[in-house]
C-alpha positions in Angstrom: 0.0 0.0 0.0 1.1 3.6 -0.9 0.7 6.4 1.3 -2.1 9.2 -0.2 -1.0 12.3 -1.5 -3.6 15.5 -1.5 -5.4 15.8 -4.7 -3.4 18.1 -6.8 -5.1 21.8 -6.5 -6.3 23.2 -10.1 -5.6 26.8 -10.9 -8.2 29.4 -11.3 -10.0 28.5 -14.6 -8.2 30.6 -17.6 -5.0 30.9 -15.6 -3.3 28.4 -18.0 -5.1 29.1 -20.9 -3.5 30.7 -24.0 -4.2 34.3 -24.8 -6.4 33.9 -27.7 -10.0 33.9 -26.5 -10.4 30.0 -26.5 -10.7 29.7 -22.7 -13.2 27.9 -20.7 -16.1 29.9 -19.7 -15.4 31.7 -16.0 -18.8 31.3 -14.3 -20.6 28.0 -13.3 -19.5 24.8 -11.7 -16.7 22.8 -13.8 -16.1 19.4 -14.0 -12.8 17.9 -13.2 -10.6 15.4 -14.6 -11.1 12.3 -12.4 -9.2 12.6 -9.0 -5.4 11.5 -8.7 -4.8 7.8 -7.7 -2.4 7.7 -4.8 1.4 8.7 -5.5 3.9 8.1 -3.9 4.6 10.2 -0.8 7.2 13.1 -1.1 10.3 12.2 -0.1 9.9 8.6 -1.6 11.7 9.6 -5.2 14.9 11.0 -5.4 13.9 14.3 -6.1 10.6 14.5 -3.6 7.4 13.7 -4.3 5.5 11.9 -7.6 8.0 12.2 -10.7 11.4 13.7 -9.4 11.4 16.6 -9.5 7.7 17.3 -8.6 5.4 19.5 -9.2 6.5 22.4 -12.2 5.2 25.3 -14.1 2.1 23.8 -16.0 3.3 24.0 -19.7 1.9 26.5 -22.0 -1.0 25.3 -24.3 -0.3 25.0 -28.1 -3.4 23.2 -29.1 -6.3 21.6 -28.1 -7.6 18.2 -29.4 -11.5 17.1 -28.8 -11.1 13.2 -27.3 -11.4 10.8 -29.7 -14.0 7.8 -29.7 -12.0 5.7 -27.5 -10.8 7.9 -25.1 -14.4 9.5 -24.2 -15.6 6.1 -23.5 -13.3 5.5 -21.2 -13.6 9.2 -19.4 -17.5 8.3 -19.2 -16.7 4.9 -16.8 -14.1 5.5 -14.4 -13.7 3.4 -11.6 -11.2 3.7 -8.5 -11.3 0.8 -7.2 -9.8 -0.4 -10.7 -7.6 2.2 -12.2 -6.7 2.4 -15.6 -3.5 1.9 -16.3 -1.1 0.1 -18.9 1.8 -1.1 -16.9 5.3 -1.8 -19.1 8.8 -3.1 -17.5 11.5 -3.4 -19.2 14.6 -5.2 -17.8 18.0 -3.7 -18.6 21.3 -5.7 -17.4 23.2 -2.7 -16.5 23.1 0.7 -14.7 21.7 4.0 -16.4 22.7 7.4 -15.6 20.0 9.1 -14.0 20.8 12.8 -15.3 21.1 11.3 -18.9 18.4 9.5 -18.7 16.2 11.8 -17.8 17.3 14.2 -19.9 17.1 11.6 -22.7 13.5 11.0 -21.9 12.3 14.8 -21.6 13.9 15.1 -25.4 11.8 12.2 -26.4 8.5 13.6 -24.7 9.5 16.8 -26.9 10.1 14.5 -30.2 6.6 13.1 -29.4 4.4 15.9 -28.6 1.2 14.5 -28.6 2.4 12.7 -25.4 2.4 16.3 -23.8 -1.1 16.4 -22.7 -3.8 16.9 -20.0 -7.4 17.0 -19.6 -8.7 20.5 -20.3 -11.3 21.4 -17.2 -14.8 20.8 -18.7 -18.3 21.9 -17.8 -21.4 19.6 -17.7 -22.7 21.6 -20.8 -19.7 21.2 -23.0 -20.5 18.8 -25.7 -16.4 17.4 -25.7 -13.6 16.7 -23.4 -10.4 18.4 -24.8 -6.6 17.3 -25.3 -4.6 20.2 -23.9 -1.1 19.9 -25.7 1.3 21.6 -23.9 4.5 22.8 -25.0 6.4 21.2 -21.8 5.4 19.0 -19.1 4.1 20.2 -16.4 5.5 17.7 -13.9 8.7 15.9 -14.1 7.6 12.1 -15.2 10.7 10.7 -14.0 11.4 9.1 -10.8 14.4 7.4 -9.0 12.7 5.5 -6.1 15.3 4.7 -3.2 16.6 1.0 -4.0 16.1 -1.6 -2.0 15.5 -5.2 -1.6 11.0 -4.2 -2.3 12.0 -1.2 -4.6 10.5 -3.4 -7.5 7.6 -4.8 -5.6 6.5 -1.6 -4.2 6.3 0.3 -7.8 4.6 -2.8 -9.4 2.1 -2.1 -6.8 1.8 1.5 -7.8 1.6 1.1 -11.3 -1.3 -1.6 -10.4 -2.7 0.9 -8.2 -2.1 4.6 -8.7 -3.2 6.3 -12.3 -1.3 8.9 -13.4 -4.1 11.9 -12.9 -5.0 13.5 -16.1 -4.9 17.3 -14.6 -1.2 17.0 -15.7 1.1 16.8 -18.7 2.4 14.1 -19.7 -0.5 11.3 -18.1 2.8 8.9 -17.8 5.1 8.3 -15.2 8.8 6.0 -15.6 10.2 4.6 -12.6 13.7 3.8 -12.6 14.7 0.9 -9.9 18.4 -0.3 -9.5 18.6 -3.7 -8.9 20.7 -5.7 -6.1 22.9 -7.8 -9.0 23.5 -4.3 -11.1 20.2 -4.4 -13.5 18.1 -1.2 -13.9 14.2 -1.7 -14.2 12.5 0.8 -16.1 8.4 0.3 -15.1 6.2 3.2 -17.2 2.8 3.4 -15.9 0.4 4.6 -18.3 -3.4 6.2 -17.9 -4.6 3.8 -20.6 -7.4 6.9 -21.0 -4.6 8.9 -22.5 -2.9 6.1 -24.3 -1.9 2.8 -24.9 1.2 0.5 -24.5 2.6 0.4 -28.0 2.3 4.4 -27.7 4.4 4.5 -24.7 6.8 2.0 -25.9 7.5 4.0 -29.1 8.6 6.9 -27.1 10.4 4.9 -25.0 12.0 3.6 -27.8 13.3 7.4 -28.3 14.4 7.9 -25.2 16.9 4.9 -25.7 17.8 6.2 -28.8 18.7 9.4 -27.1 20.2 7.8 -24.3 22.7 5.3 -26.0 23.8 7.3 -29.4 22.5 4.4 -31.6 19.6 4.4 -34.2 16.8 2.8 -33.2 15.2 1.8 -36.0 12.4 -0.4 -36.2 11.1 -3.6 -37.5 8.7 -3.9 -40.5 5.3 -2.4 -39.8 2.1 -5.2 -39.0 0.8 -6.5 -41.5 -2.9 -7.6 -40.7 -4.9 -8.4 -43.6 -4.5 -10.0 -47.0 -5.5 -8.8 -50.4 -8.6 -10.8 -51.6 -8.7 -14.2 -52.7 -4.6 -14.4 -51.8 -5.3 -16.7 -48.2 -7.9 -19.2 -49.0 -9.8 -21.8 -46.3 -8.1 -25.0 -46.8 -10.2 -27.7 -46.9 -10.4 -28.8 -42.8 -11.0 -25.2 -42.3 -14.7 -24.9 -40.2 -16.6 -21.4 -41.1 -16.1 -18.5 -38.6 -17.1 -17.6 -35.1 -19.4 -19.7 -32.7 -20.3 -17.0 -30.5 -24.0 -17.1 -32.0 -25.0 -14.3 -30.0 -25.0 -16.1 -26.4 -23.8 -14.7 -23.1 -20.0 -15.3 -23.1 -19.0 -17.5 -20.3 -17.4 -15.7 -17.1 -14.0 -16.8 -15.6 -15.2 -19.2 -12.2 -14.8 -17.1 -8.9 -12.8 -19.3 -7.1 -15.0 -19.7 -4.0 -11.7 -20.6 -1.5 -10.2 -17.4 -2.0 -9.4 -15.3 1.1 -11.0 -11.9 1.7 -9.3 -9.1 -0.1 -11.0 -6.8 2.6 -12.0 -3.8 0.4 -9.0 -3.9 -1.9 -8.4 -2.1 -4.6 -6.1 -2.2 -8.0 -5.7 -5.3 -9.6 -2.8 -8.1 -8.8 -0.6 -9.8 -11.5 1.7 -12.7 -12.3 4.4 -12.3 -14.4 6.4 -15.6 -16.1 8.6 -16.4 -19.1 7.5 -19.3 -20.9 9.6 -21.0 -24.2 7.6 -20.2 -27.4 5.6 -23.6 -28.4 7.1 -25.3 -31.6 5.0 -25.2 -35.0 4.7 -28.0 -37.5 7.1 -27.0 -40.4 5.4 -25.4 -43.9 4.3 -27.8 -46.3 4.4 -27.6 -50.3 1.5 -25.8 -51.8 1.1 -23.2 -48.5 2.6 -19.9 -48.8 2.4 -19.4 -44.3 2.2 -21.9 -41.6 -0.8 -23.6 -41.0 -1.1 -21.6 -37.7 0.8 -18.8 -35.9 2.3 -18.2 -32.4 -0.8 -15.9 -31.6 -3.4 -18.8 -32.9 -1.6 -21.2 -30.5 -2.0 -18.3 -27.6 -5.8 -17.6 -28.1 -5.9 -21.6 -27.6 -4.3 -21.5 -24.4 -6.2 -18.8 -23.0 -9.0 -20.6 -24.0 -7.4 -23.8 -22.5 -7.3 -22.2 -19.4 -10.3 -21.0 -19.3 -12.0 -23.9 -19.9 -10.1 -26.1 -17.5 -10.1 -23.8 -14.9 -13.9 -23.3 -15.4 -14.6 -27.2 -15.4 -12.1 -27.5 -11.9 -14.3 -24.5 -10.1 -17.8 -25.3 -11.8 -20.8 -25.4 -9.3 -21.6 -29.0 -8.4 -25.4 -30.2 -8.5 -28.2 -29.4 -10.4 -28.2 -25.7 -9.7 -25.1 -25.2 -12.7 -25.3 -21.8 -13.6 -26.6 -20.7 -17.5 -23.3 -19.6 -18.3 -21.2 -22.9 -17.2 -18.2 -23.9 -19.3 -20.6 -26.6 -20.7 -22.8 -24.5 -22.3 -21.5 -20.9 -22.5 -18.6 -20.0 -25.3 -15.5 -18.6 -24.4 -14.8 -15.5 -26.2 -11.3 -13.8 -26.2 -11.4 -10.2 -27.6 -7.6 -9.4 -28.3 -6.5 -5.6 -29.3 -5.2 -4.8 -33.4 -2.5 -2.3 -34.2 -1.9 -1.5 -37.3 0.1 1.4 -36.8 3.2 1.8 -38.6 6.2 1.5 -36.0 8.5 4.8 -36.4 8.7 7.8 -35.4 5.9 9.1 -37.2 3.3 6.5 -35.5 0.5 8.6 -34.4 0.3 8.4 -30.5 -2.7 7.7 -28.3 -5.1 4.8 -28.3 -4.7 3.7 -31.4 -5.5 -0.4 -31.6 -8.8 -1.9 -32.5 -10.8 -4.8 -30.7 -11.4 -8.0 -32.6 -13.2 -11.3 -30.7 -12.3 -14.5 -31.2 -15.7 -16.5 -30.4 -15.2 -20.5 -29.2 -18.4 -22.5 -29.3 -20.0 -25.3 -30.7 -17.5 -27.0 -32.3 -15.7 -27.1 -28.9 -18.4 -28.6 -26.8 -17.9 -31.3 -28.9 -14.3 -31.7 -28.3 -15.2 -30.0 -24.3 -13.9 -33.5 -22.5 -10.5 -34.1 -23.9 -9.7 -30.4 -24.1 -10.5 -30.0 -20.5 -8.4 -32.9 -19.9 -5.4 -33.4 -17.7 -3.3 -32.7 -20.1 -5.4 -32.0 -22.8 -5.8 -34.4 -26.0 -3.0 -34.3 -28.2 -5.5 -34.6 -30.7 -8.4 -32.5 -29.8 -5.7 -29.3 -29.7 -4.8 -30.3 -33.0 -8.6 -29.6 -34.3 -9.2 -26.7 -32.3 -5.6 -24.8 -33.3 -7.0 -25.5 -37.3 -10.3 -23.8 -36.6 -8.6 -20.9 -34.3 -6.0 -19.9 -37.1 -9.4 -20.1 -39.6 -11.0 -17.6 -38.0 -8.1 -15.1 -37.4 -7.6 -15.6 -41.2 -10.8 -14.6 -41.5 -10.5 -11.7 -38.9 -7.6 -10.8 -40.9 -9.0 -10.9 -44.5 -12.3 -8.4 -43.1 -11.5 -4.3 -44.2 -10.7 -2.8 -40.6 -13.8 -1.4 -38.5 -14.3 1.3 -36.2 -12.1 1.1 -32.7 -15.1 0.6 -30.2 -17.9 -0.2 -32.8 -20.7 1.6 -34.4 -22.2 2.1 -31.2 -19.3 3.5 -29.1 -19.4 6.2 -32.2 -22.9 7.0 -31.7 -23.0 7.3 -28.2 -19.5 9.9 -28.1 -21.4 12.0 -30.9 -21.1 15.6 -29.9 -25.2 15.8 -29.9 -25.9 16.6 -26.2 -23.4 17.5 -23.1 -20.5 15.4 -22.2 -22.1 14.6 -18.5 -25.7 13.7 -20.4 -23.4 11.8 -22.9 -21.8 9.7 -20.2 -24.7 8.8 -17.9 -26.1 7.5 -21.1 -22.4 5.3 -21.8 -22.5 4.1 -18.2 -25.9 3.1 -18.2 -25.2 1.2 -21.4 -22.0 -0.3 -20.6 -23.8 -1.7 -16.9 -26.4 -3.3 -19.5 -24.4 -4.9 -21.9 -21.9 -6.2 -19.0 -23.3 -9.8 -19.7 -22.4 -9.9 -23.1 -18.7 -8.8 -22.2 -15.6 -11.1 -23.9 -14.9 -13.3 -21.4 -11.0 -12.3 -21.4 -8.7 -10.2 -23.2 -5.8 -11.3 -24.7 -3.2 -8.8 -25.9 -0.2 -10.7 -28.1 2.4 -7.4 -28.1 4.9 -9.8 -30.3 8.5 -9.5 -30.9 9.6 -5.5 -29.4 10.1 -3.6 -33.1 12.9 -1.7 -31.3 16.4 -2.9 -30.1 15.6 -0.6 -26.8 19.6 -0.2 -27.4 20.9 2.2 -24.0 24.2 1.9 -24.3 26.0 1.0 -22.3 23.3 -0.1 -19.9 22.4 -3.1 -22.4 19.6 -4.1 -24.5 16.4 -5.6 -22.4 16.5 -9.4 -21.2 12.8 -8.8 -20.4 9.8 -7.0 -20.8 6.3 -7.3 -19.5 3.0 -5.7 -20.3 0.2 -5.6 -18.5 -3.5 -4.8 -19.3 -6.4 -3.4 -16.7 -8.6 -6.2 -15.6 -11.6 -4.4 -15.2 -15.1 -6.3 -13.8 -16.8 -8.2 -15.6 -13.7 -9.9 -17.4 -11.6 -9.5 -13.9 -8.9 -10.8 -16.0 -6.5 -10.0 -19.2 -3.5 -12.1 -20.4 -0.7 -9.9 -22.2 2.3 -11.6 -24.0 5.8 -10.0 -25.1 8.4 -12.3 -27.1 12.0 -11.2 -26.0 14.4 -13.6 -27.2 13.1 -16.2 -28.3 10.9 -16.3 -25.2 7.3 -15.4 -23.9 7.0 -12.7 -21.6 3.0 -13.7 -19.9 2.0 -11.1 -17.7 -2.0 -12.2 -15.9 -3.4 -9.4 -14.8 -6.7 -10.3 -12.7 -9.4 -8.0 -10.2 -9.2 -9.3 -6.5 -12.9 -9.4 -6.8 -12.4 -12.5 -9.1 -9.4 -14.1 -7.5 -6.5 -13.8 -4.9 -3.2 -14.3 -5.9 -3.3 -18.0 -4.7 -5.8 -18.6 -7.4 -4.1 -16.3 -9.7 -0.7 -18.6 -9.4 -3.2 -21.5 -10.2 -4.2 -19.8 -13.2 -0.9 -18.8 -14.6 0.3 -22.3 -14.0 -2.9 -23.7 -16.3 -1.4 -21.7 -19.0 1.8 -22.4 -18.7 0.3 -26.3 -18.9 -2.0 -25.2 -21.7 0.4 -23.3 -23.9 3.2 -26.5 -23.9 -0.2 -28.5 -25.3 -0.1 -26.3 -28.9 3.3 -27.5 -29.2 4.1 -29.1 -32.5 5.6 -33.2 -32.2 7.1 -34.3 -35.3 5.4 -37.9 -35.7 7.3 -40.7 -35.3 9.1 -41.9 -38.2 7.8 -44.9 -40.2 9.1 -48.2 -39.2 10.9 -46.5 -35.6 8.1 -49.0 -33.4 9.1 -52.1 -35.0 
C-alpha cells in the first residue's frame, strides 16, 4: 500500500489558458478530470514527491484536441477501485545514468508531442472533453525511487494501483529501480485513458535512442490483412465464429479465496515461458498452418475452460453460463500502426473477438483434460487460425464499434453523454468477452541504451476491469514469452491467480508441434 498524497489543487479557470480567447467559460461549476490515484509520498523519489522533480510550471498550451472515440468512452466509466493503467517493464542488465536518462526522456516527450497532454477542465454543458497539448510537461515524469531489496515490488504495486491523474502533462510516469545484482528496471505506468502501450513504448524507444547514441530503427510495420482471394480456407477449415449471440462464459470465482477486505487495483503474475514449436510449412502453403498468436488464443481458451470445469458449481443448480454450455470469447487488441517515429500516438489499436463455441463442446472432455488431447488441440488450433484468417482478411472497422461512435457523438453534453455510456455499458456487462488477450509480439525496437544493455525482459500488462476480472498480455523477447496475468481481486486472490498462470503455462506446452514418429521407428 502507498501512502495518499492530496489531490493536486487546479488553478483558477483561464489561468493556464492561452491568450487567444479560447478559454473555458469563468462562471458555473466545472467538472474535473477524475481525482489522482495515490502517489507516492514526497520524499519517496529521489527528487521529492511523484516524478522527481515534482510538481513544475504547467506547460503553455499550443493546441487543443477534442477526445477521440475511444478515449471518451473511457472518461464516461471511471472506476477507483480499478484504475486504468497500462503497466510496461523493461529489464535492462546494467546501470543508467540518471541525469542522462532523464534528460534523454524529456527530449523524447519533446520528439513526441502528442504525449504532452492533460485533460482540459470541462463543464457539464460542454458537448467534448479536450486534449490540452502543452509545450512542456508540467510535472517531471521521471522518478528514481530509493533501491532496495521491495523497490521493485512496491512500484509494481503503484503502477497496479495509482493512475497517473489527467490534470497534468504528460499522463505517464517511468520509474527507474536499480537492482541488487546491477540491472536497472525501467516500469512506465500509463493512464490507458490517454494512451496505450505500443504508444508509450515507441517513445520509449526514443528515449533509448537518445540515451545510447544508436539508431533505433524499427522492424517492418504489422501486416494484418491479405489482399482478396490471396489466403484461401483449406479444406479442414470450419466457417467462422461460434459465438451465436450467447452470453459469453465468465471466468469461475474461485470460492476458496481469502478476503481481499475492500481492496483495490488489480494483482498480476508475471512468467517467461519458451515459445511452443509449430509443425514446419508444407508444399503448396505460402504461411504456416497456424501462428504463435493462434496457439496463444488456444491457451487462453485452454485455461479457461479447465479452470472453469475445476471450479464449476456441483449439482443441479449449474449456472446458464457454465463452461458446458457458455462460449468462451477472447477479444484481443489490433494495431496496425506503422512503428517509427511518425506512428500517431494515443489509443490507437482496435478490438477484434475471437468466439469458441460449438465445435468445442464437442471436443469439451479431452480439451479439458489433464493434459489435454493431443488430438483434440490439433482440431481446435485448425479452426482458431481459420477464423483469425478470416479476422484478418475483413476491411478494418471502427475502434469501439458503431455504437461507441454514436453514443460519443457531440449531440448533447458530455455529462448527459456519459450517464447514457454508463448506463449502457452496466447493460451490456453480460455480453462482455470473457477475457482479453493482448499478443504485443516481438519488441520492433532494439531498446539499445548503451552501455546499460539491451532488455533481457519486458512485460506488459492490461487493466482487468469487472466483468472480465482478467487479461492475459504476451511480449516475445528472445526467443521467449514474456506472460503477464493481470486479474481483479474481486475474481481471484493471488493463490488462485498462481493457479491460473500455472494452467497456462500447462495449456500453452499442449499447442506445441511433435514431429510424428518416423515410419518403421516402433518395429
Amino acid at each position: 500500500m502507498t501512502a495518499l498524497q492530496p489531490a493536486r489543487p487546479e488553478p483558477p479557470d483561464g489561468q493556464h489558458e492561452p491568450p487567444d480567447g479560447r478559454g473555458e467559460p469563468p462562471d458555473g461549476p466545472a467538472e474535473r478530470s477524475p481525482a489522482p490515484s495515490p502517489s507516492p509520498p514526497s520524499g519517496e523519489g529521489a527528487g521529492g514527491g511523484f516524478g522527481g522533480g515534482g510538481r513544475q510550471t504547467r506547460g503553455i498550451v499550443v493546441a487543443r484536441v477534442p477526445f477521440p472515440v475511444v478515449d471518451e468512452i473511457s472518461r464516461h466509466c471511471p472506476d477507483e477501485d480499478q484504475p486504468e493503467t497500462v503497466h510496461i517493464e523493461v529489464h535492462l542488465p546494467g546501470r543508467v545514468d540518471p541525469a542522462r536518462l532523464r534528460t534523454a526522456f524529456h527530449r523524447a516527450l519533446a520528439r513526441h508531442p502528442r504525449i504532452l497532454m492533460r485533460q482540459a477542465p470541462v463543464r457539464w454543458w460542454h458537448r467534448r472533453y479536450i486534449w490540452q497539448l502543452t509545450a512542456a510537461p508540467d510535472v517531471d515524469p521521471v522518478d528514481f525511487p530509493p533501491p532496495g531489496p521491495d523497490a521493485l515490488a512496491r512500484a509494481r504495486r503503484r503502477a497496479l494501483d495509482a493512475c497517473p491523474p489527467l490534470d497534468a502533462s504528460p499522463p505517464v510516469r517511468l520509474e527507474v529501480i536499480e537492482e541488487a545484482g546491477g540491472g536497472t528496471v525501467l516500469l512506465l505506468t500509463v493512464h490507458h485513458t490517454a494512451l496505450d502501450g505500443p504508444s508509450c513504448l515507441r517513445v520509449l524507444a526514443t528515449a533509448a535512442e537518445l540515451y545510447g547514441g544508436a539508431d533505433n530503427p524499427p522492424g517492418p510495420s504489422p501486416v494484418r490483412a491479405t489482399g482478396p482471394g490471396t489466403e484461401r480456407p483449406q479444406a479442414d477449415d470450419p466457417p467462422g465464429s461460434g459465438r451465436r449471440f450467447s452470453r459469453p462464459a465468465r471466468i469461475a470465482a474461485d470460492p476458496g479465496r481469502a478476503p481481499q477486505g475492500g481492496r483495490s487495483g488489480n494483482s498480476m503474475l508475471l512468467a517467461e515461458l519458451p515459445i511452443p514449436a509449430r509443425p514446419p510449412r508444407t508444399p503448396g502453403r505460402t504461411t504456416a498452418p497456424y501462428t504463435v498468436n493462434d496457439q496463444l488464443l488456444v491457451a487462453t481458451w485452454l485455461m479457461v475452460a479447465r479452470w472453469n470445469r475445476l471450479h464449476a458449481p456441483a449439482g443441479p443448480h449449474r449456472t446458464a453460463t457454465a463452461p458446458a454450455t457458455a462460449p468462451v470469447v477472447v477479444t484481443m487488441p489490433v494495431d496496425d500502426r506503422p512503428r517509427g517515429a511518425e506512428m500517431p500516438l494515443g489509443n490507437g489499436t482496435r478490438l477484434v473477438s475471437v468466439g469458441f463455441g460449438p465445435e468445442e463442446r464437442l471436443d469439451a472432455g479431452p480439451l479439458t483434460a489433464d493434459p489435454p488431447d493431443p488430438d483434440a488441440v490439433a482440431r481446435l488450433l485448425r479452426r482458431t487460425a481459420a477464423r483469425t484468417r478470416a479476422l484478418k482478411a475483413a476491411p478494418p472497422g471502427r475502434q469501439l464499434g458503431l455504437s461507441a461512435t454514436v453514443l460519443t457523438a457531440p449531440v448533447v453534453p458530455v455529462r448527459l453523454r456519459g450517464a447514457m455510456t454508463r448506463a449502457l455499458r452496466s447493460a451490456a456487462a453480460p455480453w462482455t468477452s470473457t477475457t482479453l488477450l493482448s499478443n504485443i509480439g516481438r519488441i520492433p525496437y532494439p531498446l539499445d541504451f548503451g552501455d546499460a544493455g539491451r532488455p533481457t525482459a519486458v512485460w506488459f500488462s492490461a487493466p482487468a476491469r469487472m466483468p472480465r476480472g482478467l487479461t492475459v498480455t504476451t511480449v516475445s523477447v528472445a526467443g521467449r514469452i514474456q506472460l503477464a496475468l493481470r486479474w481483479s481481486p474481486a475474481l481471484l486472490d493471488d493463490a488462485a491467480g498462481a493457479r491460473l498462470g500455472a494452467l497456462f503455462r500447462s495449456s500453452l506446452a499442449a499447442t506445441a508441434w511433435t514431429a510424428p514418429p518416423a515410419a518403421g521407428a516402433s518395429r
